[in-house]
Backbone as a printed PyTorch tensor [residue, N CA C, xyz], in Angstrom:
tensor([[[-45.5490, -28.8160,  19.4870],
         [-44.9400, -28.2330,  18.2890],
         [-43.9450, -29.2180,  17.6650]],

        [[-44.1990, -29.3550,  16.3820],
         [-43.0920, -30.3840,  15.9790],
         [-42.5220, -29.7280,  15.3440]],

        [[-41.1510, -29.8940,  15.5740],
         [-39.7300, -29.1240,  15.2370],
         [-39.5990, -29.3540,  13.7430]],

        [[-39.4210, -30.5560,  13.6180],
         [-39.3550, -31.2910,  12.3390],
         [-40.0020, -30.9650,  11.0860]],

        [[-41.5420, -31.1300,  11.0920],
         [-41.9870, -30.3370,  10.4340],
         [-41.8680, -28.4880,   9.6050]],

        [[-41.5410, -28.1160,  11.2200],
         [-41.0040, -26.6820,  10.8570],
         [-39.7870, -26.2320,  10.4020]],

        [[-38.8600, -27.4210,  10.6630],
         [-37.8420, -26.8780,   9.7260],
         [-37.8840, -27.9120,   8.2850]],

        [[-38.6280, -28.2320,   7.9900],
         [-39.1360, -28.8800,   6.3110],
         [-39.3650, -27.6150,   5.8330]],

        [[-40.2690, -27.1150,   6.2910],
         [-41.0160, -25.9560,   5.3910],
         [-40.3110, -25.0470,   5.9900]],

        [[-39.4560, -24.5470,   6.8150],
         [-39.1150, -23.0980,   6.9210],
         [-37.2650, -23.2380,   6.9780]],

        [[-36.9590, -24.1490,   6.7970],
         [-35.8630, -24.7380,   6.9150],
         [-34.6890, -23.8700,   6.3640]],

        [[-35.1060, -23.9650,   4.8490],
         [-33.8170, -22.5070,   4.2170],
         [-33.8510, -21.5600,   4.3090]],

        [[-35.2430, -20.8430,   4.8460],
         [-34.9240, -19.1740,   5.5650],
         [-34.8010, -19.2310,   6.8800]],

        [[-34.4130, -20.0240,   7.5180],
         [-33.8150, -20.0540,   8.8860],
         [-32.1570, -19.8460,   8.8510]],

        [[-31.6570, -21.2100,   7.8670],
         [-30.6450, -21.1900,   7.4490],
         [-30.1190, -19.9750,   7.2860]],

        [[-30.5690, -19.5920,   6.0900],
         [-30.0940, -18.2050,   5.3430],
         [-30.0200, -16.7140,   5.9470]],

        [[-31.2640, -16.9970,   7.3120],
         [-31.0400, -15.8730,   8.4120],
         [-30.1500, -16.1810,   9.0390]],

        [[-29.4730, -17.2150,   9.3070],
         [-28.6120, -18.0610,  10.0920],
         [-27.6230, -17.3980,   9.1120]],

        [[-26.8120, -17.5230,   8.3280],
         [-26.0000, -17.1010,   7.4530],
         [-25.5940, -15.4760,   7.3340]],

        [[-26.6500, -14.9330,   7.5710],
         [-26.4230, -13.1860,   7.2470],
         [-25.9490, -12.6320,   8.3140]],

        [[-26.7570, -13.4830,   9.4040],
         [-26.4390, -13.1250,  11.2440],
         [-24.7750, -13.4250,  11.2580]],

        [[-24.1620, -14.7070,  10.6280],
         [-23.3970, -14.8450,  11.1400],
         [-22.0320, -13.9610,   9.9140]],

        [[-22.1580, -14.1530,   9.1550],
         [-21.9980, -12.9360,   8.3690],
         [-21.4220, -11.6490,   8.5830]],

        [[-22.7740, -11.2140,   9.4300],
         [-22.9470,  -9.7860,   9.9660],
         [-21.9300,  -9.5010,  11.1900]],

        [[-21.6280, -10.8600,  11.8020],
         [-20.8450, -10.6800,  12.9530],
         [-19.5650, -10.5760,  13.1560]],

        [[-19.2550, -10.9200,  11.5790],
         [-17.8200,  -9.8390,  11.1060],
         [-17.4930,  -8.8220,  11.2100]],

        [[-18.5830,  -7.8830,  11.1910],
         [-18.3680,  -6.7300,  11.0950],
         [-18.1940,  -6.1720,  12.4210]],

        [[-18.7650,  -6.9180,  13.6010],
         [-18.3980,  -6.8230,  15.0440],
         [-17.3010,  -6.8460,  15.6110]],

        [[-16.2980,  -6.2470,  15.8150],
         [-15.2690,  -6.7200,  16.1190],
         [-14.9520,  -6.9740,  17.3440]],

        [[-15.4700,  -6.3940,  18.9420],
         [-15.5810,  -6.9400,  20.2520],
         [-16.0190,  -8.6760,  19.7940]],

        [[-16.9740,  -8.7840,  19.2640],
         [-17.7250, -10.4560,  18.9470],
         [-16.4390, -11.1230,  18.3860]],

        [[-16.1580, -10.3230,  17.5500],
         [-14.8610, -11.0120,  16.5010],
         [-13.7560, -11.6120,  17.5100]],

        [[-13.1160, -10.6380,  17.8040],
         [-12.4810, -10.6640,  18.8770],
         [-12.3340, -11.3820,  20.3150]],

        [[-13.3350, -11.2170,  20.4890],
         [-13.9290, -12.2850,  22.2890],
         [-13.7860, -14.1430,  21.9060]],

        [[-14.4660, -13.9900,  20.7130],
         [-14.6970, -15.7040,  20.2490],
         [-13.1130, -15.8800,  19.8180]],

        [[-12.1040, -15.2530,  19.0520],
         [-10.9660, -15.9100,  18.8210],
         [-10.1450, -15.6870,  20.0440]],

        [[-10.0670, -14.8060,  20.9790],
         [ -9.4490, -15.1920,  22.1880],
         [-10.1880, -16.6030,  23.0450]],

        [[-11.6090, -16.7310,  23.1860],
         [-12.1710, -17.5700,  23.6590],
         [-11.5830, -19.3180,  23.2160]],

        [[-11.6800, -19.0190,  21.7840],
         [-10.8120, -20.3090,  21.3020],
         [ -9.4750, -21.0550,  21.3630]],

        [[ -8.6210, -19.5740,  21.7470],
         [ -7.1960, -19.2060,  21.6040],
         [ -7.0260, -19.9890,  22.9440]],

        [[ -7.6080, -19.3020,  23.9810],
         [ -6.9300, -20.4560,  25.2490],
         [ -7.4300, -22.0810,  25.1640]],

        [[ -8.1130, -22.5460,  24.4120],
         [ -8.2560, -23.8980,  24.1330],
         [ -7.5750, -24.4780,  23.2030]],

        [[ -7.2540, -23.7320,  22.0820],
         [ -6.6540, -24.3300,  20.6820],
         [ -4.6780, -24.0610,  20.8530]],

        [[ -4.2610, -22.8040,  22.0160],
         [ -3.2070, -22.4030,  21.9620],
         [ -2.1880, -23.3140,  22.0050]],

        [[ -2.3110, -23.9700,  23.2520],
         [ -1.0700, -24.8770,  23.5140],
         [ -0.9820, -26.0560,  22.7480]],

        [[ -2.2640, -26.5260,  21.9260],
         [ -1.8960, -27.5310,  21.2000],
         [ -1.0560, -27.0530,  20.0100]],

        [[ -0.9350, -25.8790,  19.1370],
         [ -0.1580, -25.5390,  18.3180],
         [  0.5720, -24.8170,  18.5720]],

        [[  1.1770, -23.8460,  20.0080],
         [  2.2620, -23.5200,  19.9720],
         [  2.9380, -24.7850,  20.4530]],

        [[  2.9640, -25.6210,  21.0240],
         [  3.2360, -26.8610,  21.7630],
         [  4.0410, -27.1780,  20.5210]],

        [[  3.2020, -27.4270,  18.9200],
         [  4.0300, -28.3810,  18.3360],
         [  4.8000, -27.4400,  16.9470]],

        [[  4.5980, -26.4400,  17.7140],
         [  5.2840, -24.8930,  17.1010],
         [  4.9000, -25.2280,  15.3730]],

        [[  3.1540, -25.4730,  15.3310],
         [  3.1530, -25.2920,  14.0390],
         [  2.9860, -23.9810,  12.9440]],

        [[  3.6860, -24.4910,  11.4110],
         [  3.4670, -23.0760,  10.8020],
         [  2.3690, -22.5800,  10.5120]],

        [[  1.5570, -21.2630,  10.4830],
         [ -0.0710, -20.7820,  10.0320],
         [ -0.3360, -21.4290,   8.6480]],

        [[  0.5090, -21.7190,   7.7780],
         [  0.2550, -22.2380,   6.2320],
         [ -0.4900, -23.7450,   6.6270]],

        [[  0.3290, -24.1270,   7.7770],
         [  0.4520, -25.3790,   7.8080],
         [ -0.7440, -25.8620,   8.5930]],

        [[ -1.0530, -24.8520,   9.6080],
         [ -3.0420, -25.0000,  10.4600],
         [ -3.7050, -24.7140,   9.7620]],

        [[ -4.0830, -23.6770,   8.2680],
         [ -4.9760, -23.9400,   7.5560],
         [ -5.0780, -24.9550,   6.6180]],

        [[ -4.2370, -25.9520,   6.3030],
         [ -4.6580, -26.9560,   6.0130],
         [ -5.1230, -27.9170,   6.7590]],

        [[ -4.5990, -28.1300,   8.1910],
         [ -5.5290, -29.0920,   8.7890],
         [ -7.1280, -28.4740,   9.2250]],

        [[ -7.3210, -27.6740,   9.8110],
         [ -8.3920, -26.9230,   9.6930],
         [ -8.9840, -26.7800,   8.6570]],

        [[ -8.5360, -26.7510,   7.1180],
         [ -9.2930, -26.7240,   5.7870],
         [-10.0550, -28.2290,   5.5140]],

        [[ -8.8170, -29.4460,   6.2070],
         [ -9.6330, -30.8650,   6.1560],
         [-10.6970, -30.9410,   6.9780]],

        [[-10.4830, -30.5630,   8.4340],
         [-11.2560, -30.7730,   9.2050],
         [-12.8430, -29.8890,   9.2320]],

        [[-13.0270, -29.1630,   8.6060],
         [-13.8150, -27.9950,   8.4300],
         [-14.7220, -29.2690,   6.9910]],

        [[-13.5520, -29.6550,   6.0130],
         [-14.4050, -30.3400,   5.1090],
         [-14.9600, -31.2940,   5.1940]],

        [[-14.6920, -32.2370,   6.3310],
         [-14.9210, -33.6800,   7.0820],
         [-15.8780, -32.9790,   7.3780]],

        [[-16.2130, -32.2200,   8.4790],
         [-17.6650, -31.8110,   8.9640],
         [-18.7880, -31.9610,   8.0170]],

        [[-18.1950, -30.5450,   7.2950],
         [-18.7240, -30.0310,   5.9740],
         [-19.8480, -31.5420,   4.9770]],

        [[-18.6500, -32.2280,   4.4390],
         [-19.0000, -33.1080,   3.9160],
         [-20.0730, -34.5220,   4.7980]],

        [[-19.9540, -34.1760,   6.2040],
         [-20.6190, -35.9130,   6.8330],
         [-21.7520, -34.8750,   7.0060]],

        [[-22.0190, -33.7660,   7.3670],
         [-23.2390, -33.2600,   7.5820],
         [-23.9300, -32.8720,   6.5980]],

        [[-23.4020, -32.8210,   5.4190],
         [-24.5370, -32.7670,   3.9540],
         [-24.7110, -34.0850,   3.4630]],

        [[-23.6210, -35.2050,   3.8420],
         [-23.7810, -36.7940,   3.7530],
         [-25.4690, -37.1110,   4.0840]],

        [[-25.6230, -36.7020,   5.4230],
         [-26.6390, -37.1160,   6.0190],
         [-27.9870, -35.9200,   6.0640]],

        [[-27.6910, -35.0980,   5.5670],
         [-28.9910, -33.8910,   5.2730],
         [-29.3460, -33.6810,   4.2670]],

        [[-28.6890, -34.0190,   3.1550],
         [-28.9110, -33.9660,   2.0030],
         [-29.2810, -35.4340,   0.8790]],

        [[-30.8200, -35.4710,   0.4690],
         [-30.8090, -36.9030,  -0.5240],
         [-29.9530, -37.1710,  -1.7500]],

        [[-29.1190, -37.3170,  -1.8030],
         [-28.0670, -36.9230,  -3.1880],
         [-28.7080, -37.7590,  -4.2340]],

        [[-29.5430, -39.2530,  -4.0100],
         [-29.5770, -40.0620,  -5.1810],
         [-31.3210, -39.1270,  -5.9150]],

        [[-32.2580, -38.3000,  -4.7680],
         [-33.4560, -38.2110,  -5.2490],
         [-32.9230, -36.6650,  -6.0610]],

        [[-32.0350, -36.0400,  -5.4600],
         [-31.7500, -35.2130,  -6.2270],
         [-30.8330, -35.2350,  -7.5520]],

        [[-30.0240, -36.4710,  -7.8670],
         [-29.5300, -37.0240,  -9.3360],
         [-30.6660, -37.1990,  -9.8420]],

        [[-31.6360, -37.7080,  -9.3690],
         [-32.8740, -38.3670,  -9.7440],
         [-33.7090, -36.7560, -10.3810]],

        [[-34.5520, -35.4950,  -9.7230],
         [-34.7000, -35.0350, -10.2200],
         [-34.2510, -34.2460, -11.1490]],

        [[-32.9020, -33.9870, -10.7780],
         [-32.1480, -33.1260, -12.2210],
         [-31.9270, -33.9320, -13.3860]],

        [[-31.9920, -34.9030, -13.2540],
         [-32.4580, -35.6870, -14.4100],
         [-33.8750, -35.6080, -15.4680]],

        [[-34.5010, -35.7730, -14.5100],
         [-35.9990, -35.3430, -14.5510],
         [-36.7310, -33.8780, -15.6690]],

        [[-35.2110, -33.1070, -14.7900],
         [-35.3650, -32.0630, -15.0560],
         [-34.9820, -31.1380, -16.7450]],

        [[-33.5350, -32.0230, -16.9530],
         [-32.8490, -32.2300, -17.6760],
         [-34.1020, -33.0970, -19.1100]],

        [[-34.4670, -34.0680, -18.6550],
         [-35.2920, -34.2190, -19.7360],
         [-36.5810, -33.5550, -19.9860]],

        [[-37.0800, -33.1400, -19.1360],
         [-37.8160, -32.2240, -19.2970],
         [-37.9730, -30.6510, -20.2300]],

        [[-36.5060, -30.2100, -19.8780],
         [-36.2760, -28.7610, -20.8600],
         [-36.2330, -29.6630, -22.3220]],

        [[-35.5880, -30.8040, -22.1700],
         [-35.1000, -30.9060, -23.7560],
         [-36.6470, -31.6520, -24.2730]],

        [[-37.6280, -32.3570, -23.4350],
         [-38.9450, -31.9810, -24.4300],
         [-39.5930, -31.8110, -24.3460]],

        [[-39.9320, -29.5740, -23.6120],
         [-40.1490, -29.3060, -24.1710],
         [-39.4380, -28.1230, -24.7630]],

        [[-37.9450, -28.3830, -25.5830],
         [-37.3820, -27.1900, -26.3000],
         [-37.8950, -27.7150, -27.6050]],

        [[-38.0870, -29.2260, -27.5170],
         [-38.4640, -30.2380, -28.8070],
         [-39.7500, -29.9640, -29.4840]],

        [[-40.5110, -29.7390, -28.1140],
         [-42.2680, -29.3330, -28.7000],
         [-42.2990, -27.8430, -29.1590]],

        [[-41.3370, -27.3020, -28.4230],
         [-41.5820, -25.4600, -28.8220],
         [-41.1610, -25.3820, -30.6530]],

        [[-39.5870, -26.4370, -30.9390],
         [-39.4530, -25.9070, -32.2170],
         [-40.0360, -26.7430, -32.9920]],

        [[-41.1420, -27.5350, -32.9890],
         [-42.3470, -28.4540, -33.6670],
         [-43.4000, -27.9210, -33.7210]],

        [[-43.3590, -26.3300, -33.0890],
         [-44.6870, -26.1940, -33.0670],
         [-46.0090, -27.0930, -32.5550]],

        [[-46.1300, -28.0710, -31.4080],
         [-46.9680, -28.7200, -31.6570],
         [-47.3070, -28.2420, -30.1110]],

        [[-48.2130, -27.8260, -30.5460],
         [-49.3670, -26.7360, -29.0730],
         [-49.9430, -27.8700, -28.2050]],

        [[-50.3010, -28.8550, -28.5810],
         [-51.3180, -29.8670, -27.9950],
         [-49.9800, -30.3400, -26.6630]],

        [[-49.1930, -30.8460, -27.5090],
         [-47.7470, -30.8160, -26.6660],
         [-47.6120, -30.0570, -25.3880]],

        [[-47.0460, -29.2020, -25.9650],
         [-46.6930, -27.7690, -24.8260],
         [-47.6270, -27.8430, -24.0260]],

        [[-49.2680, -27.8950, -24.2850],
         [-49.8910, -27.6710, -22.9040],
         [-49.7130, -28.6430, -22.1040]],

        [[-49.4940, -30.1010, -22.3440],
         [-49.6820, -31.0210, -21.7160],
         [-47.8520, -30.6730, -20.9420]],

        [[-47.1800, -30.3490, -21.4850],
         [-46.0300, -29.9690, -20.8510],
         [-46.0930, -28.9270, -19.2880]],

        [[-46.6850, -28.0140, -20.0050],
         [-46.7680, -26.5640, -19.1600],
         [-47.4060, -27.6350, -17.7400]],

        [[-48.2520, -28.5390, -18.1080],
         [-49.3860, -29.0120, -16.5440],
         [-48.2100, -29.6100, -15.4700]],

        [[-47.3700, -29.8420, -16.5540],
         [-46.3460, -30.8080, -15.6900],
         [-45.3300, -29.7940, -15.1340]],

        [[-45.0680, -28.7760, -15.3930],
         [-44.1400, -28.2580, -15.5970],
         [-43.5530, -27.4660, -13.8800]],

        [[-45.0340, -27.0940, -13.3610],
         [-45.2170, -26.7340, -12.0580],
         [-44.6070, -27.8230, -11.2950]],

        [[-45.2490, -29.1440, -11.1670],
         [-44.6170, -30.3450, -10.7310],
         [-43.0960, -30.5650, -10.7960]],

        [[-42.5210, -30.3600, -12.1420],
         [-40.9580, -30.9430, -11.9670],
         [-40.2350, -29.3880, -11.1380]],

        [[-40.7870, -28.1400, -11.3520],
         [-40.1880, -26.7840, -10.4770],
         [-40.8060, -27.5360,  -9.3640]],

        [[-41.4850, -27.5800,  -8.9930],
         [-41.5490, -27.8400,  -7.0800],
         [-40.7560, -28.3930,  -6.5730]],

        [[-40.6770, -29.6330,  -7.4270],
         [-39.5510, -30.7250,  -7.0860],
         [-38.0870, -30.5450,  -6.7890]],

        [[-37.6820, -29.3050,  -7.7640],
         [-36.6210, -28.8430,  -7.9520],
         [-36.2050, -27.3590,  -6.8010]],

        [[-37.1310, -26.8190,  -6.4920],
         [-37.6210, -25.8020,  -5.2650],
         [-37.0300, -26.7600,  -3.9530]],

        [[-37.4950, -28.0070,  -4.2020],
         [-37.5490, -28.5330,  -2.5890],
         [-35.6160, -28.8120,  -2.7600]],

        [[-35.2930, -29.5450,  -3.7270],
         [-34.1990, -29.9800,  -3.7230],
         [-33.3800, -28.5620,  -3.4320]],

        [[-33.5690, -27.9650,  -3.6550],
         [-32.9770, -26.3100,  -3.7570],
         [-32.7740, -25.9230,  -2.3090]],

        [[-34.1440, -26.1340,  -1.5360],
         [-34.2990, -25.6310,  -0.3370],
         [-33.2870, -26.8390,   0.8260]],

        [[-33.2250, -28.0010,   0.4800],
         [-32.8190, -28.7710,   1.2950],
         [-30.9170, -28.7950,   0.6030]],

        [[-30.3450, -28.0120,  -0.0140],
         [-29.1370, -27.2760,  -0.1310],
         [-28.6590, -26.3980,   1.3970]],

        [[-29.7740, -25.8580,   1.3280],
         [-29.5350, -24.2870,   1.7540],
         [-29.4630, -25.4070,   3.5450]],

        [[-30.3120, -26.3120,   4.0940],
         [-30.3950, -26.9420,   5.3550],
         [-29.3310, -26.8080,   6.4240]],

        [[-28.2120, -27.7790,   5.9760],
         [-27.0240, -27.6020,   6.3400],
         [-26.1110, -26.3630,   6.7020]],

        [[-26.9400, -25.7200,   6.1650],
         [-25.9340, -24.2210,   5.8880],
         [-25.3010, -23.8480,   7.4430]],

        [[-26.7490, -23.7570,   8.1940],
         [-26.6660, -23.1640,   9.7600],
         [-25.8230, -24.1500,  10.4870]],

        [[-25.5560, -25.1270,  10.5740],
         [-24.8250, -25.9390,  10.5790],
         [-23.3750, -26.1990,  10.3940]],

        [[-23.0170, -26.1510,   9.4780],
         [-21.6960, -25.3850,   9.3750],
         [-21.0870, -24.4090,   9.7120]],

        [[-21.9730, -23.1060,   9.3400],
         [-22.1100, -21.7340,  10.2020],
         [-21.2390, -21.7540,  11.1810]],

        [[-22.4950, -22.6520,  11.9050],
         [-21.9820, -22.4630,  13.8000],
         [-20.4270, -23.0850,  14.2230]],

        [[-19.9110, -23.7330,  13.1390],
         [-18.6110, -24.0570,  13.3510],
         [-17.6500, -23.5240,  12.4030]],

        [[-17.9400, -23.1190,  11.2340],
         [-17.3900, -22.3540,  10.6860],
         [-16.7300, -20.7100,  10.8470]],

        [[-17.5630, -20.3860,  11.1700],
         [-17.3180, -19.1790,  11.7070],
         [-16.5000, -18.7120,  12.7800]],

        [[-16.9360, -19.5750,  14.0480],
         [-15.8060, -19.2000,  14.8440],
         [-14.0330, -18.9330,  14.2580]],

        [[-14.2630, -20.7650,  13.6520],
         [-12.7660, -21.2280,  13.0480],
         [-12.0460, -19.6890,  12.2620]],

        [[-12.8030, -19.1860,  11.2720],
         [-12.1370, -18.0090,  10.4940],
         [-12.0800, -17.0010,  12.0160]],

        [[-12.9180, -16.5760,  12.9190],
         [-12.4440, -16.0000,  14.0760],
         [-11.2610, -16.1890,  15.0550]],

        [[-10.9100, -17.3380,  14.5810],
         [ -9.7590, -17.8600,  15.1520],
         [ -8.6450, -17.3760,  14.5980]],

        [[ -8.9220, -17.9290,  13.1690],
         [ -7.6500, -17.9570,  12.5340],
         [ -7.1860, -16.2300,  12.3850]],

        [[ -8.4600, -15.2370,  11.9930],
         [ -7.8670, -14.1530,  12.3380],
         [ -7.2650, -13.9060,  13.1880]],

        [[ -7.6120, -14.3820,  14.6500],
         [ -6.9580, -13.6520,  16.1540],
         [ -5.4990, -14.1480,  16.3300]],

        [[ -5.4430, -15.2240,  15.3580],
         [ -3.6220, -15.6260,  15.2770],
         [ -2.9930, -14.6350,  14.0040]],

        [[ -4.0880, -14.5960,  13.4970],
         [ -3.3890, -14.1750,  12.3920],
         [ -2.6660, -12.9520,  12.3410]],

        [[ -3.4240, -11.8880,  13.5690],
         [ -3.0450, -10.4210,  13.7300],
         [ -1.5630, -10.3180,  14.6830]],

        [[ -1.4890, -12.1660,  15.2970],
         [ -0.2670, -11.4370,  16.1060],
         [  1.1240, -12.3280,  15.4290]],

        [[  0.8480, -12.5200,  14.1310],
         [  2.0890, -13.0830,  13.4870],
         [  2.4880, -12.2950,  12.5130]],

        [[  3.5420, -12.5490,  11.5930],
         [  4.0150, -11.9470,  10.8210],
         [  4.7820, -13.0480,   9.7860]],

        [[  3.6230, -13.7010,   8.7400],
         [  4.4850, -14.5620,   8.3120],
         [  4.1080, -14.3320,   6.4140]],

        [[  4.6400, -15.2000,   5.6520],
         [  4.5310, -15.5340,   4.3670],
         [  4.3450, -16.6820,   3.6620]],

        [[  3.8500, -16.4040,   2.4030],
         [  3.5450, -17.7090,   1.7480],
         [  3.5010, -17.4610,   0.4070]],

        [[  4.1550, -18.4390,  -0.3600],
         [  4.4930, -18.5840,  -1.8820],
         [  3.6330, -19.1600,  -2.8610]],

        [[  3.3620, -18.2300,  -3.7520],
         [  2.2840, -18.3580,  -4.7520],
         [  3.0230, -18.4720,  -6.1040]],

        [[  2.6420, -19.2760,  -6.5620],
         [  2.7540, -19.2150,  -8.3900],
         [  2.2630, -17.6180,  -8.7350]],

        [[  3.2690, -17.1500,  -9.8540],
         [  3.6810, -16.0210, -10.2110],
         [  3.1910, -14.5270,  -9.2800]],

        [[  2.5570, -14.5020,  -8.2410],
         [  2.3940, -13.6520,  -7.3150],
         [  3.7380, -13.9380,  -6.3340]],

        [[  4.0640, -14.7700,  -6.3280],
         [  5.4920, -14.7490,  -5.7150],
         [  5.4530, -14.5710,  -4.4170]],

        [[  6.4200, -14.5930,  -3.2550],
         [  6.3540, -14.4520,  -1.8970],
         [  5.3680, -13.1690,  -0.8980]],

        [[  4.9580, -13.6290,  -0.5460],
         [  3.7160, -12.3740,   0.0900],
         [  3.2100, -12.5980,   1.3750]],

        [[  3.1410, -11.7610,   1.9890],
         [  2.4550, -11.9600,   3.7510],
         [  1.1480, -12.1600,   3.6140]],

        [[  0.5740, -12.8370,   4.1490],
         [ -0.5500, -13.7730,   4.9170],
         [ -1.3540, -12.8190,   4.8030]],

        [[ -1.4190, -11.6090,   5.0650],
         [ -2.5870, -10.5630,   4.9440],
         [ -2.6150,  -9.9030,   3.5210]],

        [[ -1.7170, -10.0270,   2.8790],
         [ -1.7490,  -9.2670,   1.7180],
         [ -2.5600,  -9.6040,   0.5860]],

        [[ -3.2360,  -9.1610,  -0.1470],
         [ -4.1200,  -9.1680,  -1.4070],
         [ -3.3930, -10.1310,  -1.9680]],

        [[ -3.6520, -11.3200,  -3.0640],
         [ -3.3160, -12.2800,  -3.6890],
         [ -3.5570, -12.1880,  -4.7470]],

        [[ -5.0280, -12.2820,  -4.6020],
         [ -6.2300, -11.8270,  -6.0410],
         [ -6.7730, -11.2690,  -5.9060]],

        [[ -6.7650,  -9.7970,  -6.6290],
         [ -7.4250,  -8.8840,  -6.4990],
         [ -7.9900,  -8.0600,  -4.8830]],

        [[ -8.6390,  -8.3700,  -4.1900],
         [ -8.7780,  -7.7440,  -2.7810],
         [ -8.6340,  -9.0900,  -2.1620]],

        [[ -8.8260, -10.2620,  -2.3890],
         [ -8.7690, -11.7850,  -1.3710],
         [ -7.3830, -11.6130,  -0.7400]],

        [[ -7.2810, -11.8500,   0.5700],
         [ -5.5140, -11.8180,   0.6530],
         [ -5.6230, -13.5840,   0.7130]],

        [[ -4.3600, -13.4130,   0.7970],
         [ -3.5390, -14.5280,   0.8410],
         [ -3.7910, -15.3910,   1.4880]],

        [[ -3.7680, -15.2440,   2.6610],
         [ -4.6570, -16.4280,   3.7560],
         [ -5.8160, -17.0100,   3.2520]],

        [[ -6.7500, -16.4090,   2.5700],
         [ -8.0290, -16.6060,   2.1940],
         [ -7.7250, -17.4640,   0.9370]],

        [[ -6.9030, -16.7190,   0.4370],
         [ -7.2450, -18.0260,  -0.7410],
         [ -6.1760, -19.2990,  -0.6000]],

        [[ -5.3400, -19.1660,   0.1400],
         [ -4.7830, -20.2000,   0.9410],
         [ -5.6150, -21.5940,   1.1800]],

        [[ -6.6230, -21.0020,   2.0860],
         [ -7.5970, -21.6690,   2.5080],
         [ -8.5890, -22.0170,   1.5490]],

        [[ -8.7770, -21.2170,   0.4780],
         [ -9.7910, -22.2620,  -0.3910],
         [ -9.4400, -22.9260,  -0.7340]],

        [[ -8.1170, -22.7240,  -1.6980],
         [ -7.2900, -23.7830,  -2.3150],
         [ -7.4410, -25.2580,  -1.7180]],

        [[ -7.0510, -24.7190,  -0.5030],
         [ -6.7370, -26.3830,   0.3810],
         [ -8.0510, -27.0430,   0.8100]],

        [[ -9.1000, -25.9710,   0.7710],
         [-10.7800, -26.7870,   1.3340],
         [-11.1060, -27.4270,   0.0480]],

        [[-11.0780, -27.2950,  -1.1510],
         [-11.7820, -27.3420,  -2.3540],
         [-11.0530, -28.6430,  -2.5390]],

        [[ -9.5590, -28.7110,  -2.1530],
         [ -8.9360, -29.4740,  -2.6290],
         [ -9.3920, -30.8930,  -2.3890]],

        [[ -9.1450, -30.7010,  -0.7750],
         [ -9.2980, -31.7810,   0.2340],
         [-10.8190, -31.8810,   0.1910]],

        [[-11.7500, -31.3840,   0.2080],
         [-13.1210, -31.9010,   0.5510],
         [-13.7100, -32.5900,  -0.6190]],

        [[-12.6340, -32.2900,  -2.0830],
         [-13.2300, -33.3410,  -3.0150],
         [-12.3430, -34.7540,  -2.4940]],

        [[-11.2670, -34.8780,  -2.0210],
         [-10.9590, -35.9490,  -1.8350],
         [-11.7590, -36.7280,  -0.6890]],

        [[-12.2980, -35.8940,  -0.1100],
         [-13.1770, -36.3190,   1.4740],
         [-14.4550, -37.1980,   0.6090]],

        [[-14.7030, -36.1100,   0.1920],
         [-16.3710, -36.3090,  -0.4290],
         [-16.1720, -37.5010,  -1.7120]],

        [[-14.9230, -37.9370,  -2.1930],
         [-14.6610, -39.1930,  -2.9320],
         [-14.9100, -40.3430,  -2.2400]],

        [[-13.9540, -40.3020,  -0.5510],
         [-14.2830, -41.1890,   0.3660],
         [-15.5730, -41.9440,   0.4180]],

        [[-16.6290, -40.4430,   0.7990],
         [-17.5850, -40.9250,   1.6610],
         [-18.6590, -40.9680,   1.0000]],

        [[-18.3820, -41.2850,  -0.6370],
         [-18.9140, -41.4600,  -1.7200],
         [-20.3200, -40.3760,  -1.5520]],

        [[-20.0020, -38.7270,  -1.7230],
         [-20.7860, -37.8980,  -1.8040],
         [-20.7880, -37.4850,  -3.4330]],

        [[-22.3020, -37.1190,  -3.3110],
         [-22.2930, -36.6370,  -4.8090],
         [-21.9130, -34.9030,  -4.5970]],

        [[-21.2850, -34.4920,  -6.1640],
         [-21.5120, -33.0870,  -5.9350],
         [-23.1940, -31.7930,  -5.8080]],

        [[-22.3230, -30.8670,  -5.5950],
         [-23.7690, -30.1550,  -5.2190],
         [-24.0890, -29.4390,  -6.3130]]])
């Protein structure tokens, strides 16, 4: 059986089952629970040790999550064949939006033959997005399991532009609390500076 092959062609609904499973295991809370104590006696003494603040571990955890993030779509993902087809692609709508308002039929069909061809192309690039996903997953996930199981036995705050001082669990925006968007802020931030590094294209 070659592995390889099978995850070419079955690759993003593995992923994406990979994703819902892990997903789903939020809603578990023994699972929830077991994995951030499980982590807790490995990760504990290095940060009570250097008595750091929770604001202050989701940013290193937001880099380190994006370092992953970013070297494992570095290397799973073709970034130049996929500039390459959205390009492709890109000239493609514009002729044929060119032949549609020319009326010129002879056009369009010879378009339409092609047209299957540049979607496939664009299908595959699509599907080899989704690759990585399980991948991250499996390290991702715990990490937010973590950070909850600290998160339930502290009691701290953090300062937002015009939302003003607020606890770590509390709503920020709209239902997101605070922690959460804490953490995007600082992943989005840092993983474009990562992904500048390691000269990644965007997705």
């Amino acid at each position: 059986m070659d592995f390889g092959k099978i995850w070419d062609k079955y690759g993003m609904y593995i992923a994406i089952l990979f994703m819902f499973l892990m997903l789903f295991a939020y809603s578990i809370e023994w699972l929830k629970v077991g994995v951030g104590q499980a982590i807790n006696v490995v990760f504990s003494p290095l940060v009570d040790g250097f008595n750091i603040p929770f604001y202050v571990l989701i940013i290193i955890l937001s880099a380190l999550t994006g370092l992953y993030t970013s070297i494992i779509q570095k290397y799973t993902i073709d970034y130049e064949r996929m500039a390459d087809v959205q390009e492709r692609m890109k000239e493609f709508q514009a002729e044929f939006r060119e032949a549609q308002l020319s009326q010129d039929d002879k056009k369009i069909k010879k378009l339409e033959a092609k047209k299957e061809r540049v979607m496939k192309e664009q299908l595959e690039m699509s599907q080899q997005q989704f690759k990585p996903m399980a991948y991250i997953l499996v390290v991702s996930v715990p990490i937010f399991f973590w950070l909850l199981f600290r998160l339930n036995q502290i009691q701290t705050t953090i300062t937002f532009p015009y939302a003003g001082t607020i606890g770590l669990q509390a709503a920020a925006v709209w239902i997101i609390p605070a922690w959460i968007l804490w953490y995007m802020i600082c992943s989005i931030s840092l993983s474009q500076v990562i992904r500048k590094s390691l000269n990644i294209g965007g997705l």
